[in-house]
N, C-alpha and C positions, 0 to 999 in steps of 0.2 A: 221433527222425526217423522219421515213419511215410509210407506211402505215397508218391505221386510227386514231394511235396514232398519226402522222404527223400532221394529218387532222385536230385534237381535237386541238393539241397544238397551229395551225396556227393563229387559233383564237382566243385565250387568249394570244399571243406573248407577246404583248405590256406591258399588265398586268406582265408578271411572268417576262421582263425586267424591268420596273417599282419597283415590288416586290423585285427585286433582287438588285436594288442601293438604298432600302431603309434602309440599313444597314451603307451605307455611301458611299462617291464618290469614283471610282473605272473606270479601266481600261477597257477594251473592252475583255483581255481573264481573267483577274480577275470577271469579270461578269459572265461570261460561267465558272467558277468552282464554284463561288457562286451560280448558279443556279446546279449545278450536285451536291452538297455536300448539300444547300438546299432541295434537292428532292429525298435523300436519294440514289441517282446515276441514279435516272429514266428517268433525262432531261437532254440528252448527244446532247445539239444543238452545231452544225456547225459555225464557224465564220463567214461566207457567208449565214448565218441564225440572225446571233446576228448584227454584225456591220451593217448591210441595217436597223434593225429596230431602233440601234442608233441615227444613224441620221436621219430617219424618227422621231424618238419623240425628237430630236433636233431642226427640223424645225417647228414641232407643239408648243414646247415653253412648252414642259415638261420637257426635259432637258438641261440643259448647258453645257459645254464641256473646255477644256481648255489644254496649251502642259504644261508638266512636264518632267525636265530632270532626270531620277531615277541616282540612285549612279554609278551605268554602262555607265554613259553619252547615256544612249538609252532614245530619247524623246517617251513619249508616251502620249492620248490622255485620261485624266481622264475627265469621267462625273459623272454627280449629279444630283440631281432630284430639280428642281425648285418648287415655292409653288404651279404652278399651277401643277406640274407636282404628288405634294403628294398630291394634292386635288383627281386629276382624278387617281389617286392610292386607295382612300380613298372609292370611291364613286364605283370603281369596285370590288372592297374588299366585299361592301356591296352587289352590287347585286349575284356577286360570290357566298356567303352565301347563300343568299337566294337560288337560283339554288340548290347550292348542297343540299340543308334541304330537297327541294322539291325532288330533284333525291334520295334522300336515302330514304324518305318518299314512293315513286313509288318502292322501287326495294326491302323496308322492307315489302310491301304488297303483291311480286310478289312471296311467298310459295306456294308451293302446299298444298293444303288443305287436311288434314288428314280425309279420308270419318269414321264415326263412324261404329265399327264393328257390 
């Protein structure tokens, strides 16, 4: 996450991790390609960007987490979104909407005016 794009992203984090395990419960770099392949390749976050906000909405009790041993005998840590956790998915979805209706609405008005000849 570089520059203002960083900036924008920092703030919707929680949200577009949320967004991104609502497809189903999923690993910590399976999250980070579902979010780059979700985003059409625009949200290329860091691991040391994704796993801190893991267990940040871990301990808020929006996610759950648990170890899995995959076929490779490599244990890894899948999370899942709890009900409280699709609620407050649900509820920023919403205002999200809104936002954006409102910013397209501002930026379809923002033409230059054709003066009549």
């Amino acid at each position: 996450m570089q520059g203002m794009e960083g900036e924008m992203l920092k703030g919707h984090l929680d949200m577009i991790v949320l967004a991104a395990l609502a497809a189903g419960p999923a690993h910590g770099y399976a999250v980070i390609e579902q979010i780059r392949l979700r985003s059409g390749g625009a949200f290329e976050l860091p691991e040391g960007t994704i796993y801190p906000a893991l267990h940040r909405l871990e301990q808020g009790g929006l996610l759950t987490s648990r170890w899995v041993t995959a076929q490779s005998r490599r244990r890894r840590r899948v999370y899942a979104l709890t009900r409280r956790g699709e609620r407050a998915l649900g509820e920023r979805r919403a205002v999200w909407e809104q936002f954006s209706d409102a910013i397209g609405g501002l930026l379809g008005g923002t033409r230059p005016c054709k003066k009549p000849a």
